[in-house]
C-alpha positions as CSV (number, residue, x, y, z in Angstrom):
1,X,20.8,44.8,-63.8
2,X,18.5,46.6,-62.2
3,X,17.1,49.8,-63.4
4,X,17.1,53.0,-61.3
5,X,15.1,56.6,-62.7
6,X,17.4,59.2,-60.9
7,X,16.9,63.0,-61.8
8,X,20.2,63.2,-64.1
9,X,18.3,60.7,-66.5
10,X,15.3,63.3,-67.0
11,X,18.1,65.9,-67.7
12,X,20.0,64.0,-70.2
13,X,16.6,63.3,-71.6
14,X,15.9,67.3,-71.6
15,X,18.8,67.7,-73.5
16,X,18.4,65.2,-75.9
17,X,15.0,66.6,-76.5
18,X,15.8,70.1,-76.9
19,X,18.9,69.1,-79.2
20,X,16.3,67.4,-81.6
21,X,14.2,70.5,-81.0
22,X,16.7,72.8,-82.3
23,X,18.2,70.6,-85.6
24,X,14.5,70.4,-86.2
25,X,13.0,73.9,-86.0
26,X,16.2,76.0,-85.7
27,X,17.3,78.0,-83.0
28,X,14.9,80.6,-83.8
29,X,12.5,78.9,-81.8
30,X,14.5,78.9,-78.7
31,X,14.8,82.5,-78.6
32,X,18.0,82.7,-80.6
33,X,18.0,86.1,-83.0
34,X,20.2,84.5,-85.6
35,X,19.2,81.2,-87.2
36,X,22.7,79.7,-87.9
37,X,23.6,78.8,-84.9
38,X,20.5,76.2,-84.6
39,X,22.8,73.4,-85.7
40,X,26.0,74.8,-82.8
41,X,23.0,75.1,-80.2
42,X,22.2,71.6,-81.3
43,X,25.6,70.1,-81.1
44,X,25.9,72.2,-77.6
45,X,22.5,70.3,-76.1
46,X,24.1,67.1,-77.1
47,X,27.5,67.5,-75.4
48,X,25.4,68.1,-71.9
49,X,23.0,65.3,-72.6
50,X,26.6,63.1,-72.9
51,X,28.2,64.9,-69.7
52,X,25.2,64.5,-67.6
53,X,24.5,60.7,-68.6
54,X,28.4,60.2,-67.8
55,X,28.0,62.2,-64.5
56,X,25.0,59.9,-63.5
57,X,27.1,56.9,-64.6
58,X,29.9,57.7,-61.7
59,X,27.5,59.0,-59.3
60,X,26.0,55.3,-59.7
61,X,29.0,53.8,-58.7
62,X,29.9,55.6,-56.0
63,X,25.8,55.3,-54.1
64,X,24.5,52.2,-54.6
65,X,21.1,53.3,-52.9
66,X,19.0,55.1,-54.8
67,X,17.8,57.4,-51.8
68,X,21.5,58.6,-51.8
69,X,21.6,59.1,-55.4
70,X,18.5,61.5,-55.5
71,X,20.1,63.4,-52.7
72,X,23.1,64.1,-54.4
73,X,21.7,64.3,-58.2
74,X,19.5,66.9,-56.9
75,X,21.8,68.5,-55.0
76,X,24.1,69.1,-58.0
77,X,21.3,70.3,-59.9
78,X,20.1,72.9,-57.6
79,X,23.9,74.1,-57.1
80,X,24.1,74.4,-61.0
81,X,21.3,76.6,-61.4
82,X,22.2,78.6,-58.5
83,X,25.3,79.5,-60.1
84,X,23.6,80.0,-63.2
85,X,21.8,82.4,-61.8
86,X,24.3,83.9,-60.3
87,X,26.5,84.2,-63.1
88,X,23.9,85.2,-65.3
């Protein structure tokens, strides 16, 4: 099998990272005002580091080339913050 690096796989690794982050320091660190919710914010940055990994799973399967893939991952991700920022 060969392995691909697509932008969905530094995301999930973001994620992962962060969810650590917070279950080790607390959400305080994070900007968070109340400190209980480190271990929810944890559990939170998990569930997306599980979503995204899945997402780039299917996205896989349905373009094989990797020149595709990094059109389309990045492409999701740049319409994600975009209405991130909009919402926000």
């Amino acid at each position: 099998m060969k392995v691909r690096i697509t932008p969905l796989n530094f995301a999930s690794a973001l994620f992962l990272f962060l969810a650590f982050y917070v279950w080790m320091y607390g959400a305080k660190t994070v900007g968070m005002q109340v400190k209980q919710l480190g271990t929810a914010i944890g559990w939170i940055f998990l569930f997306f580091a599980l979503a995204v990994s899945f997402l780039d799973v299917m996205l896989r399967n349905f373009f094989p080339e990797t020149k595709k893939i990094w059109i389309v991952e990045l492409s999701f991700i740049t319409l994600t913050a975009i209405i991130f920022l909009i919402v926000r």
